[in-house]
C-alpha positions as CSV (number, residue, x, y, z in Angstrom):
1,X,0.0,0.0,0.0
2,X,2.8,2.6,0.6
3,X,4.7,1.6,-2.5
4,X,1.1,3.3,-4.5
5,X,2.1,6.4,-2.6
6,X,6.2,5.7,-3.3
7,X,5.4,5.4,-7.1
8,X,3.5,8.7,-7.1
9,X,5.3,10.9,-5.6
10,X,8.4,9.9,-7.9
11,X,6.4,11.4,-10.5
12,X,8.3,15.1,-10.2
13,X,10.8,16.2,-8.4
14,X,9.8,20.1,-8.0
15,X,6.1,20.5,-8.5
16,X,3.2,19.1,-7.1
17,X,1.4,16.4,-7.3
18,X,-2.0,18.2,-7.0
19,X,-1.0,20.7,-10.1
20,X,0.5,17.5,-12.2
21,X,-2.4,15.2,-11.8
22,X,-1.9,11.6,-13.1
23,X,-2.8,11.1,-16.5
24,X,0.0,9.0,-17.2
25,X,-2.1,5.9,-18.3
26,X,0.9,3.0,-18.2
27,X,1.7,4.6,-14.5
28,X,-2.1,4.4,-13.3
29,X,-2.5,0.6,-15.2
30,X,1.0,-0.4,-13.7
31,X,-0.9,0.5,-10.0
32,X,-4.2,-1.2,-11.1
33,X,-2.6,-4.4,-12.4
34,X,-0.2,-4.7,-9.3
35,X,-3.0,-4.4,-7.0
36,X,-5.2,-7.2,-9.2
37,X,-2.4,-9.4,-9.3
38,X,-1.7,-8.8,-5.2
39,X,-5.3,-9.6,-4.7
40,X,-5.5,-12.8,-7.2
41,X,-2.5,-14.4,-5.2
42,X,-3.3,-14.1,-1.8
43,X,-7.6,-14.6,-2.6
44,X,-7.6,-17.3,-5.0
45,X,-7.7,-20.4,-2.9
46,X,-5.8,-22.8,-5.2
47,X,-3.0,-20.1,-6.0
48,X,-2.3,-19.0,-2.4
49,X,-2.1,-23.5,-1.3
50,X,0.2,-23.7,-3.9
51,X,2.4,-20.9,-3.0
52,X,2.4,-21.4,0.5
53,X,0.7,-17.9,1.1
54,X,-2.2,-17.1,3.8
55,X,-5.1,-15.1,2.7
56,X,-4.9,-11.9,4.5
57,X,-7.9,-10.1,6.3
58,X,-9.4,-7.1,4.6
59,X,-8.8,-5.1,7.6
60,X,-4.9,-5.8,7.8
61,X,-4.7,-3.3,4.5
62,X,-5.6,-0.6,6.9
63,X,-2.9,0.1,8.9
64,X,-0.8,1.0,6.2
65,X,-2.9,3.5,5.2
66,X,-1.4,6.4,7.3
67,X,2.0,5.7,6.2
68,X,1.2,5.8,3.1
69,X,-0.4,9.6,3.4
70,X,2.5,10.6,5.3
71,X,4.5,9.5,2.6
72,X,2.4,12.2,0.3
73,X,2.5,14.7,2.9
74,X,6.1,14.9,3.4
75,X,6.7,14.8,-0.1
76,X,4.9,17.9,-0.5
77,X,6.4,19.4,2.4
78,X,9.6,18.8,0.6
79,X,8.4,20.4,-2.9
80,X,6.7,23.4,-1.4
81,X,10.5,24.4,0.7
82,X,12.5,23.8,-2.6
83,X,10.0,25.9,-5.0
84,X,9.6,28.8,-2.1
85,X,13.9,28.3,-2.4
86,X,15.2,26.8,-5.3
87,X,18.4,28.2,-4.3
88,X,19.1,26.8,-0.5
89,X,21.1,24.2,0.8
90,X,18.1,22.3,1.2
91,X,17.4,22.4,-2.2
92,X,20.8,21.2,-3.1
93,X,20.5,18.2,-0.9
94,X,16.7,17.5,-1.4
95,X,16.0,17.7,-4.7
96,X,16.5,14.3,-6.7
């Protein structure tokens, strides 16, 4: 679940999510297919007995949730200190 937010805030380095959007369609299928295939593996009785895998309850998706907001947050935190000053240490070290 934090890997979504991982992937989408990789998307740019200076501006924000929020202004970019995400209209990249192979990005947004990429996150849809990983999610199906996630879900096929550890739901589909035969699959998970044959890989030795145990089918998780709905509710242990949750508590990864937060992280993976935090992960967004901070990220934008970052963006908004290196567009405010692109010239500052912090912008130096920060900006990837």
């Amino acid at each position: 679940v934090t890997q979504w937010s991982t992937l989408i805030v990789c998307k740019t380095t200076s501006l924000s999510i929020f202004d970019k959007k995400i209209r990249n369609g192979v990005l947004n299928f990429a996150l849809l297919f990983e999610t199906l295939v996630a879900i096929f593996l550890i739901y589909t009785p035969g699959v998970y007995f044959a890989l030795n895998l145990t089918p998780l309850k709905i509710i242990w998706w949750l508590p990864a949730l937060p992280f993976s907001l935090l992960i967004i947050f901070c990220d934008e935190l970052r963006r908004l200190k290196i567009r405010h000053n692109p010239n500052s240490w912090f912008s130096k070290e920060f900006y990837f």
